[in-house]
N, C-alpha and C positions, 0 to 999 in steps of 0.2 A: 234728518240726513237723507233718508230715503226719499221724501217729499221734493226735496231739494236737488235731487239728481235725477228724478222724474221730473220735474220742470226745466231742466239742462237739457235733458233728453229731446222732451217734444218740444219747445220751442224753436222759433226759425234764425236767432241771432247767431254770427259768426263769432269762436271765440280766436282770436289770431293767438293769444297770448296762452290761454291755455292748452291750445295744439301744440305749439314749440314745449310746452313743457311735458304733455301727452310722450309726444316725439321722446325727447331727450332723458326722460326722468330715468327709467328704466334701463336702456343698455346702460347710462352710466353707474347705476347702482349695483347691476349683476356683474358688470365689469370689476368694481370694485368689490363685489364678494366672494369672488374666483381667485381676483391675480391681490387682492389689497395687503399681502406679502410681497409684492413687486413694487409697488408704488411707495416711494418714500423719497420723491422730492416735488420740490415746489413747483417745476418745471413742467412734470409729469401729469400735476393736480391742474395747473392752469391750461394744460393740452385737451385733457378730456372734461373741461368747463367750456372750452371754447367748440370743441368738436361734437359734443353734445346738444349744447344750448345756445351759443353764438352764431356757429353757421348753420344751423337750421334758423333762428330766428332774423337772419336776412334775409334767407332763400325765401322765408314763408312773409317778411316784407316787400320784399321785390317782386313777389309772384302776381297782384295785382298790376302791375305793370305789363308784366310779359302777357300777360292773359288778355290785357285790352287792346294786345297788336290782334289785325284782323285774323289769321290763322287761326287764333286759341278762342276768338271773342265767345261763342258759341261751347267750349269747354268751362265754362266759369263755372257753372254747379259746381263739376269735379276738381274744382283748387287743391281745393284745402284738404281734401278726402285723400288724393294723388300725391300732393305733399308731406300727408303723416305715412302712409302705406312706403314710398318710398324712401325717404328717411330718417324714417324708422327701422326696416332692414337692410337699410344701406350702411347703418351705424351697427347693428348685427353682425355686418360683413367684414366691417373694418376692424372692431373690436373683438368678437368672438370666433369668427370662421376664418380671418387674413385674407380673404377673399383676391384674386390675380385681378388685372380687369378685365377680363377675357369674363369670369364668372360675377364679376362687379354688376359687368353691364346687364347678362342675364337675369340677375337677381332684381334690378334697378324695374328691366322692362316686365319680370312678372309681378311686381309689387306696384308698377304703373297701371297696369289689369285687373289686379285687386282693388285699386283703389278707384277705379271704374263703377268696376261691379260694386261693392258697399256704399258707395257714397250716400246713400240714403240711410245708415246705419252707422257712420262713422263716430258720430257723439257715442253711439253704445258701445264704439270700439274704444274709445279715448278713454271711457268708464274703468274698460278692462284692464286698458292699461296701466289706469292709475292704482287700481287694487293691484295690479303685479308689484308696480313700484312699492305701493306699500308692504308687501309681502318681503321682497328686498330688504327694504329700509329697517324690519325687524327683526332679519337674519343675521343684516351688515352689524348689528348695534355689539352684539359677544363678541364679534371678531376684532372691531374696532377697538373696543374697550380691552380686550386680549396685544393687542398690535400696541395698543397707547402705555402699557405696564409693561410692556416685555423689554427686558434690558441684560444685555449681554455681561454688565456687571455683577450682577448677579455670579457667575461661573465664572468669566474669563482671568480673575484676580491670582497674578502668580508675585512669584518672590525676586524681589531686588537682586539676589542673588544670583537667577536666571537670568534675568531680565538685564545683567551686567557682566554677565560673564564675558570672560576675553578667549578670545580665539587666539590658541597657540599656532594650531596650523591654518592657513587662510590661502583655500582652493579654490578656483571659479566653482560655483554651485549649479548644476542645471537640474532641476524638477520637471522631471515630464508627464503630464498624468492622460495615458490616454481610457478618458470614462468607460469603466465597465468593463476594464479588460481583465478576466479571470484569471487565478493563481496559475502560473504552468503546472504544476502536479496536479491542476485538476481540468486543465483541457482535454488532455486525451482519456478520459475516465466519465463513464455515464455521470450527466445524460449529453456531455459536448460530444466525445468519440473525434477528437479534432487529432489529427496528426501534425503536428507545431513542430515538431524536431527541426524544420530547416531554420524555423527561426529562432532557436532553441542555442541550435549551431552558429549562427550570425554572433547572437550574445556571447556565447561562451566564445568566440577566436577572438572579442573584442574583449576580454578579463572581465565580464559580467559576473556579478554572482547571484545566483537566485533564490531566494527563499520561501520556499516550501510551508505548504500550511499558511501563510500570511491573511490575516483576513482586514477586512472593515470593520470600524465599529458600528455604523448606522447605513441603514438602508438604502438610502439619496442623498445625492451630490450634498444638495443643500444642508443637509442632518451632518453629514461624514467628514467635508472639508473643513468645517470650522473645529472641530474636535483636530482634526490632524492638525492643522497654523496654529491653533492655540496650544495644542499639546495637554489638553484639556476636557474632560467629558462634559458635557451639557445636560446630559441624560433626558433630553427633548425637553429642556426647559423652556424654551426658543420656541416651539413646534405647537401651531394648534390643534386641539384634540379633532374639532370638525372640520377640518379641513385637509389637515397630515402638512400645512405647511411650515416652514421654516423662517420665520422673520430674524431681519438684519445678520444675514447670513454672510451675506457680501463683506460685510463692517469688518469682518473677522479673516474671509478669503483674498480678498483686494485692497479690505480697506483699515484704514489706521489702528484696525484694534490686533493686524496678525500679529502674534507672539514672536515668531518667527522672524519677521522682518524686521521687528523693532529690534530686535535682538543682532543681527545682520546689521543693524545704519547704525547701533552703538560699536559697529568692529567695523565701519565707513563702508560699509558694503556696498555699492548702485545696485539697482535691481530692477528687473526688466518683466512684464506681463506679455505673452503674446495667445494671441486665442480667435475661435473665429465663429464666436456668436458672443450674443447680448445677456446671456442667464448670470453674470457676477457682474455686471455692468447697468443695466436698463435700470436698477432703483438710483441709479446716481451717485453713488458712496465717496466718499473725499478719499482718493486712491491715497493707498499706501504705498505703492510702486513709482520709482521713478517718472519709470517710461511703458507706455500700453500702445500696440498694436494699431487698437480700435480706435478710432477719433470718438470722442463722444458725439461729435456732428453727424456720423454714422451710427449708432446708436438707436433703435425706434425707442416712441416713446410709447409704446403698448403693447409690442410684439417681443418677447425672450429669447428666439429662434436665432439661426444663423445669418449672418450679419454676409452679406452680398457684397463683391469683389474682393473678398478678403483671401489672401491665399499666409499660413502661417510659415509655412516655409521657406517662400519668397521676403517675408518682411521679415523673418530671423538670420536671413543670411544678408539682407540690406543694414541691418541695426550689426551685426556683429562684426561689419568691415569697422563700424565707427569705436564698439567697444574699446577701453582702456586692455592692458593684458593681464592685470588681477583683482581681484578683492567685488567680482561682479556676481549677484544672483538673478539667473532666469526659471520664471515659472511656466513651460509650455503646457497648453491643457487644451484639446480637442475631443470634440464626440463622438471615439470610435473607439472602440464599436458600439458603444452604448450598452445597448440592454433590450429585451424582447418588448412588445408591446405593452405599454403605459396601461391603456385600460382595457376591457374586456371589448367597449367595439371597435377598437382597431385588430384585435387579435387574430391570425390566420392560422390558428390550430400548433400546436406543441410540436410537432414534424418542421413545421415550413414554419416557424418561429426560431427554431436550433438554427435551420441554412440562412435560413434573413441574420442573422447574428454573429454565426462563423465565416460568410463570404463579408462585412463589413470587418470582422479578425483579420482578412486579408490584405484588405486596406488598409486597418492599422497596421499592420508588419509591415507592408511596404514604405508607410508612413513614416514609421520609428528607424528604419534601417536609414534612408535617407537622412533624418535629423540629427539620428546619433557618427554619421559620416562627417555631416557637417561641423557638428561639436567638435569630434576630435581633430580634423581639422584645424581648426582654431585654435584648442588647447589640449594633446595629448594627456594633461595629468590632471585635467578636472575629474572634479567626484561629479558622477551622473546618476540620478535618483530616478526611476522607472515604477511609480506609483498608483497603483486605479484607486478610486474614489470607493467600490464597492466591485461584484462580479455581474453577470450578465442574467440572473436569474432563470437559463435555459432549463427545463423540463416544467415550468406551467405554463398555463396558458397566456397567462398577462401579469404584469409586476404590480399589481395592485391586490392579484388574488393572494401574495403574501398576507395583507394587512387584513384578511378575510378570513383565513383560518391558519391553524396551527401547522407550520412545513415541519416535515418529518429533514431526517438530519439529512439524506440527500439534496434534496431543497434548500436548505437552510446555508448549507455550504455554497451550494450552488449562487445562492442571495450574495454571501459573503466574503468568498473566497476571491481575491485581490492580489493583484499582480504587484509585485517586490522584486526590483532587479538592480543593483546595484554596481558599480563601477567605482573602484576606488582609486584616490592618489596615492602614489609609493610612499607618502608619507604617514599614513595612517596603517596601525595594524588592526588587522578586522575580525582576527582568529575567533576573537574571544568574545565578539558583539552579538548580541540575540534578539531577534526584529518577530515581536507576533503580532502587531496589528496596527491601523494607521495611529492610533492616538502618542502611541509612544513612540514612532517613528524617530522625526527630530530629538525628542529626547537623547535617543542612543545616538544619534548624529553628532550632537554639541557634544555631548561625552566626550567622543571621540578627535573632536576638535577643539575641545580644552581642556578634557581632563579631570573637568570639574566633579566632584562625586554627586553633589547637588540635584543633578537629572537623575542619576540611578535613585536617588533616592526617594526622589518623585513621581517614580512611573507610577503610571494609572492601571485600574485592571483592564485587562486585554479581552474582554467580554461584550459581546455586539448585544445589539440595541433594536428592537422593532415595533410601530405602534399595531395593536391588535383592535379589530370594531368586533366583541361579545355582547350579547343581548340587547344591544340597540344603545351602546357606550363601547367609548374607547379605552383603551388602556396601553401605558408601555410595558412592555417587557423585557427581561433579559433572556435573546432568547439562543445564544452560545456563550456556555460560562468562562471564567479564567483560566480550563484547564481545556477549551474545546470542544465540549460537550452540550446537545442541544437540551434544552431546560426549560425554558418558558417560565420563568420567578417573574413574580410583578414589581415593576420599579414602584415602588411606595414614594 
């Protein structure tokens, strides 16, 4: 082997064929060992076969061409050197960093410079690359084989009983969840210190009621929302331990496997998605939802982020002129205010992570106050459901250093503590309802709206969920019990 790549090396032959795969081999395999919880359709797989390894292996066949017009003739050494340096991080740019072209082009013309200067070295760079690739290809192998067994059947199996029950009272339904917005009782309470009372006051003149203590049961969107649709704990069965991600998440949020919904189109319900990024969209899921916002033609097929020209407010009050006037569920879900810094280097210190967090609070209240205008509008006696996904994890430095050590109960609540605000129709009496956490959310909802004892009978514990990385392995735990309390039990 080594013989064999020392003669690759010093010889002077061109390999055209094993450049493009030099080029290619690698961002597609890191890509896929990052995002390969996002990727889950067929569309997505032949995008980054093509973008990898189809249009570099034109560019790198065409390139004898362009090179023998008189301007380049005298560049031919540098072809094939200039063409792996450059898309090679051009494909870095597109698939890891999103690169604007403004920093496209940048990156294009210092990797044009690079590939200058090594050209005499380039075969030892192609080397390099192929051992990264290879380095990939042995990481991607657990996660793949973790992603190719994970099946949401597993957990999501509920009872016919649920699963048919009849809705006595039958009220437009609207879900709003704006991510990471924290329980009111614990905004204005270290370490937020947020004064919320004017929008405190907005809810309450509009017969909101609020509930207190409410938390999440899992740490991220992707862990928490299928536990809520399903009405079901996972207990990070879905989740892989090296990575913290959440596969076919979507299936259960969007897509034909929510509890919820199915539940809703067996009482004829229509049901409407509106949202204004690609994170329960980009793997492609066979929606459960009638009708979605997003075009899937707007949709990237690499990026998760926010989906451009999308305004949710304008396309909820354009879809609601056309609405029928009953028997309709809408799911509105936006990213605000989110949550503090993802990883430790985007983090700008615990002070200036709280105001990054509660000036986007503001935006969400502005936000909500408008939507929930709109609704009533339209229908004075809908039930309006006001639900975050989890809380904003303000007082650490970055929402990853959760999964890094043990949060004391300030923290922990701060992780978890979840905005619950409800509005109900004159037809429902709510005296007697008790709402601790998303899982059992709907639960208490159908109650209410059938009657059925079946949900009460089902609730789940109301106990949150965190994975923890200890001595060089990960672990779940339970780390707020059923009565509230921070504990840290390991999920066996």
């Amino acid at each position: 082997m080594i013989d064999s790549i020392k003669a690759f090396i010093n010889n002077d032959k061109n390999y055209p064929i094993l450049t493009v795969l030099a080029i290619g081999l690698y961002p597609f395999l890191h890509y896929a060992n990052s995002n390969l919880y996002l990727i889950g359709s067929l569309k997505q797989l032949f995008f980054l076969i093509g973008l990898c390894f189809i249009v570099p292996a034109v560019l790198v066949a065409i390139s004898p061409f362009i090179f023998k017009l008189k301007p380049f003739r005298k560049l031919e050494k540098f072809r094939l050197s200039v063409a792996n340096t450059c898309l090679f991080l051009g494909l870095f740019g597109i698939l890891i960093f999103h690169y604007n072209r403004k920093e496209m082009l940048l990156a294009l013309v210092i990797a044009g410079i690079i590939g200058l200067l090594v050209f005499k070295h380039i075969k030892k760079i192609m080397v390099l690359q192929f051992l990264l690739a290879l380095m990939s290809f042995v990481t991607l192998l657990p996660k793949l084989y973790f992603m190719l067994n994970q099946s949401n059947d597993d957990w999501l199996e509920t009872s016919e009983t649920i699963l048919k029950a009849k809705l006595k009272v039958k009220p437009n339904i609207f879900v709003i969840q704006p991510d990471g917005y924290v329980n009111i009782d614990q905004i204005n309470k270290t370490p937020y210190n947020y004064d919320n009372s004017e929008f405190e006051g907005f809810l309450n003149a509009n017969n909101f009621v609020n509930y207190p203590k409410f938390r999440s049961n899992y740490y991220s969107t992707a862990a928490s929302n299928p536990s809520l649709f399903a009405m079901k704990h996972h207990y990070f069965s879905n989740t892989n331990k090296s990575t913290l991600k959440t596969h076919k998440s979507s299936d259960v949020i969007v897509g034909e496997e929510n509890t919820v919904l199915n539940i809703l189109k067996h009482n004829n319900y229509k049901s409407y998605f509106f949202t204004d990024n690609s994170f329960f969209l980009i793997d492609r899921p066979v929606l459960g939802f009638d009708y979605c916002n997003v075009p899937e033609s707007e949709v990237s097929l690499h990026n998760s982020g926010r989906v451009k020209g999308i305004d949710i407010i304008e396309d909820f009050k354009a879809v609601l002129d056309t609405l029928p006037k009953n028997d309709n569920f809408v799911f509105v879900e936006r990213t605000v205010p989110g949550h503090i810094a993802y990883r430790e280097s985007y983090a700008r210190g615990v002070e200036e992570e709280r105001k990054h967090y509660l000036r986007r609070v503001e935006i969400a209240n502005t936000w909500l106050k408008e939507l929930i205008t709109t609704i009533n509008n339209y229908d004075e006696d809908a039930l309006i459901i006001i639900v975050a996904d989890h809380g904003g994890f303000v007082g650490q430095e970055y929402l990853l250093e959760a999964t890094k050590r043990r949060l004391n109960t300030q923290e922990a609540y701060s992780a978890f503590s979840s905005m619950l605000s409800i509005k109900y129709p004159k037809a429902i009496d709510y005296s007697n309802l008790e709402y601790n956490s998303n899982v059992n959310l709907f639960k208490t909802i159908f109650y209410s709206l059938t009657g059925e004892q079946a949900f009460l009978d089902t609730l789940e514990k109301n106990s949150s969920y965190i994975p923890l990385k200890e001595n060089g392995s990960t672990a779940f735990y339970e780390c707020i019990d059923n009565n509230g309390k921070v504990v840290y039990n390991k999920v066996e």
